[in-house]
C-alpha positions as a Markdown table, in Angstrom:
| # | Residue | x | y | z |
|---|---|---|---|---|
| 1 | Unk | 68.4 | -16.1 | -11.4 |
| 2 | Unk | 72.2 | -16.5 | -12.6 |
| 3 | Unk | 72.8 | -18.0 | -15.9 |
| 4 | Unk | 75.3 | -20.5 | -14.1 |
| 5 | Unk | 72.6 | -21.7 | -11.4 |
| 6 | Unk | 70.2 | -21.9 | -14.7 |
| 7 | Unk | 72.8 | -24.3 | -16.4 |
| 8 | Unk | 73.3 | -26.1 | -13.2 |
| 9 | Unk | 69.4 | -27.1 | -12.9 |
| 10 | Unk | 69.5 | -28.5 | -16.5 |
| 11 | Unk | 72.8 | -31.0 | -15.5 |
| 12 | Unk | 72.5 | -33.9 | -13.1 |
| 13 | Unk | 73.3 | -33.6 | -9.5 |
| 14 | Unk | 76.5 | -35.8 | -9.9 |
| 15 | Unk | 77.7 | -33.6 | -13.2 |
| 16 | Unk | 77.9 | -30.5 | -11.2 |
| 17 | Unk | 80.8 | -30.8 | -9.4 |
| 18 | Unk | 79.9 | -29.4 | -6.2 |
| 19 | Unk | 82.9 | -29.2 | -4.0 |
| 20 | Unk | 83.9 | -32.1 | -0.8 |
| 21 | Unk | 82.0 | -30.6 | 2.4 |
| 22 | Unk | 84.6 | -28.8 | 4.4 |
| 23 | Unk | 86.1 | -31.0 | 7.3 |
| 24 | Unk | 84.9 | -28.6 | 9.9 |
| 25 | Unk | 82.7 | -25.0 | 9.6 |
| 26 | Unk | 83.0 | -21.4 | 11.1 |
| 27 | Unk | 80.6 | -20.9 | 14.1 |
| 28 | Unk | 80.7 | -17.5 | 16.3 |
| 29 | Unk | 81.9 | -19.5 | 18.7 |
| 30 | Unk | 84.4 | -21.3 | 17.2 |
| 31 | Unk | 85.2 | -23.8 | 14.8 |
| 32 | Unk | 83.2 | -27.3 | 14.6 |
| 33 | Unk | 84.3 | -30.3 | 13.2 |
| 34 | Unk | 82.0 | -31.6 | 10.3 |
| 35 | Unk | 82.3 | -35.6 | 10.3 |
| 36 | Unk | 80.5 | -38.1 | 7.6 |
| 37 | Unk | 79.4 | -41.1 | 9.1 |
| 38 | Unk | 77.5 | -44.4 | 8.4 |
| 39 | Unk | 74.4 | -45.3 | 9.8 |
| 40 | Unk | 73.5 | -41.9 | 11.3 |
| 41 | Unk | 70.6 | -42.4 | 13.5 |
| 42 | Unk | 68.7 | -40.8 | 16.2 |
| 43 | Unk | 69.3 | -42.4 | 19.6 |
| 44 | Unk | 66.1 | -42.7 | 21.0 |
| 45 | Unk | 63.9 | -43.3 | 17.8 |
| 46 | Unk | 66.5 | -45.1 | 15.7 |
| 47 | Unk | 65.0 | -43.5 | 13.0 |
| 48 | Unk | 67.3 | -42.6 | 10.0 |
| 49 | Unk | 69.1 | -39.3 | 9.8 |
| 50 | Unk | 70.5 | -37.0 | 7.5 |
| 51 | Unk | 72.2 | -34.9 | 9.9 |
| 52 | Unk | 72.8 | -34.2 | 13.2 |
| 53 | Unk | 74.5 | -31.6 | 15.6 |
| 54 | Unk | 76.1 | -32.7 | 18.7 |
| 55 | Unk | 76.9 | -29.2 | 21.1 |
| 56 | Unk | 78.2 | -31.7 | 23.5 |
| 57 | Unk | 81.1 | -32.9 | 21.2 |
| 58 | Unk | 80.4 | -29.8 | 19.2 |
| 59 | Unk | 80.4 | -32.0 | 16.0 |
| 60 | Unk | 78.4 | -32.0 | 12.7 |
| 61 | Unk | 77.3 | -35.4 | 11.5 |
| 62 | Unk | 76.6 | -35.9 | 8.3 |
| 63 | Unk | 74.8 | -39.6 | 7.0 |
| 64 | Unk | 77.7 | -40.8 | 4.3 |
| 65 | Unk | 76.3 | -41.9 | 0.6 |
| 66 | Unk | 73.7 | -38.0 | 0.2 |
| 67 | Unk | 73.9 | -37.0 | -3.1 |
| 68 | Unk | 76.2 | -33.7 | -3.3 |
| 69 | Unk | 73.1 | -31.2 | -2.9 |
| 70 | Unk | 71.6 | -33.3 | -0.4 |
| 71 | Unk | 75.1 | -33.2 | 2.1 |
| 72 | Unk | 74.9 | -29.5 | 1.5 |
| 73 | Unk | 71.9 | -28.8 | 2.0 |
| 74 | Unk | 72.2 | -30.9 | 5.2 |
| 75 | Unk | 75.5 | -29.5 | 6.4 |
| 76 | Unk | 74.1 | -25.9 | 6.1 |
| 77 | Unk | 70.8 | -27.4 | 8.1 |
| 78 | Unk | 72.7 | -28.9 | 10.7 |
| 79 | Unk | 74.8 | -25.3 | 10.8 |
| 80 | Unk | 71.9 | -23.4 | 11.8 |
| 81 | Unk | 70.9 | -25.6 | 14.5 |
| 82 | Unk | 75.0 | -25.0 | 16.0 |
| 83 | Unk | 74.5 | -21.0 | 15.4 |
| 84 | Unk | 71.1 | -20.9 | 17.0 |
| 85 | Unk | 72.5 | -23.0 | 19.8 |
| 86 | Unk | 75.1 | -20.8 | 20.4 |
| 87 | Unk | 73.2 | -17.8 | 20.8 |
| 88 | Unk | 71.2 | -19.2 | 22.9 |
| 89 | Unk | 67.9 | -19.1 | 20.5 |
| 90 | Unk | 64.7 | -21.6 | 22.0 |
| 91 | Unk | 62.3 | -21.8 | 18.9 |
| 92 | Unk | 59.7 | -24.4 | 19.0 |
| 93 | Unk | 60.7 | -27.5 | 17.0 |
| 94 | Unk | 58.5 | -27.1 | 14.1 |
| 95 | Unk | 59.7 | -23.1 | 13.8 |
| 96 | Unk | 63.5 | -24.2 | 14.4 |
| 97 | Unk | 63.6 | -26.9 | 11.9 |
| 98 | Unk | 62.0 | -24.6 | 9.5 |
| 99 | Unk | 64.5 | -21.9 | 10.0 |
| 100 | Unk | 67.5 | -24.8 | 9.7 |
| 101 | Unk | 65.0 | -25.9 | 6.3 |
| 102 | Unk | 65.2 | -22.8 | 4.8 |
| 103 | Unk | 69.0 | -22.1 | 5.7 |
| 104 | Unk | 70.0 | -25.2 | 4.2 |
| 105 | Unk | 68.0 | -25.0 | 1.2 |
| 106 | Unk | 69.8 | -21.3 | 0.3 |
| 107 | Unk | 73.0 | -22.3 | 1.6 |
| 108 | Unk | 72.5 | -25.8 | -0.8 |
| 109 | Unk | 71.5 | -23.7 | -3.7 |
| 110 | Unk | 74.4 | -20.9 | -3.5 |
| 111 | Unk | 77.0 | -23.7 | -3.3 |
| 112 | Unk | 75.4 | -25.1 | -6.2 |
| 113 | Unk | 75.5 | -21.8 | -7.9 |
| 114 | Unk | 79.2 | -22.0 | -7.7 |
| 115 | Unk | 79.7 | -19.0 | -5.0 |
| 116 | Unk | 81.9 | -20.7 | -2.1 |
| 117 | Unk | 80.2 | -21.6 | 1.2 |
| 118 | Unk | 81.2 | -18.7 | 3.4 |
| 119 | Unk | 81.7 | -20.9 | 6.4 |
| 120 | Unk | 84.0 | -23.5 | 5.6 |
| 121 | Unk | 87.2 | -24.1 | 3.6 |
C-alpha cells in the first residue's frame, strides 16, 4: 500500500481533495456524457439510486450530494455496466453488479490514491 493512499485513509473524505467527476468518460465505443442529477431514481421501483447508465441516451447518471469517494466509486460502477454493455457481455444481475462493485471500488480507491482516472479528463 502507497504511503499517499495510507495518509489518505487517516484524513476525512472531504479533506482529500478528490478531483470534480469528469463531464463525460472514455468507452470503446465512444465517449459518454457523465451528468449529476437530483432525485435519481429507478423508474419502475422508485427506489433511490446512486447511479445509473442509460445505453439509450448513452448517459451516466450520477445522484447529486455523494460524498467525493462515494460519486467515484459510483461513476466507475456505472462505467462497467456501459463497457460490459458495449461488448455485448449478459452476466446474471447478481454476477454483473458484482463485477461493476468491484470495478468501482478499485477505480474509487486509485482516484483516491491520487493516480488520475484513466477514463476521463
Amino acid at each position: 500500500m502507497t504511503r499517499r493512499l495510507i495518509m489518505a485513509r487517516r484524513k476525512k473524505v472531504t479533506e482529500v481533495g478528490l478531483p470534480p467527476l469528469p463531464k463525460e468518460v472514455w468507452t470503446p465505443l465512444g465517449m459518454v456524457e457523465v451528468l449529476e442529477v437530483e432525485g435519481l431514481a429507478d423508474s419502475s421501483t422508485a427506489e433511490t439510486l446512486c447511479g445509473q447508465w442509460d445505453n439509450g441516451a448513452r448517459q451516466i447518471r450520477i445522484r447529486q450530494g455523494l460524498q467525493p469517494v462515494a460519486a467515484w466509486q459510483t461513476l466507475a460502477h456505472e462505467l462497467m455496466h456501459a463497457i460490459l454493455h458495449d461488448a455485448g457481455a449478459s452476466l446474471p444481475d447478481r454476477q454483473l453488479e458484482a463485477v461493476c462493485d468491484a470495478f468501482g471500488s478499485f477505480m474509487a480507491a486509485f482516484v483516491l490514491a491520487g493516480a488520475p482516472f484513466p477514463f476521463g479528463e
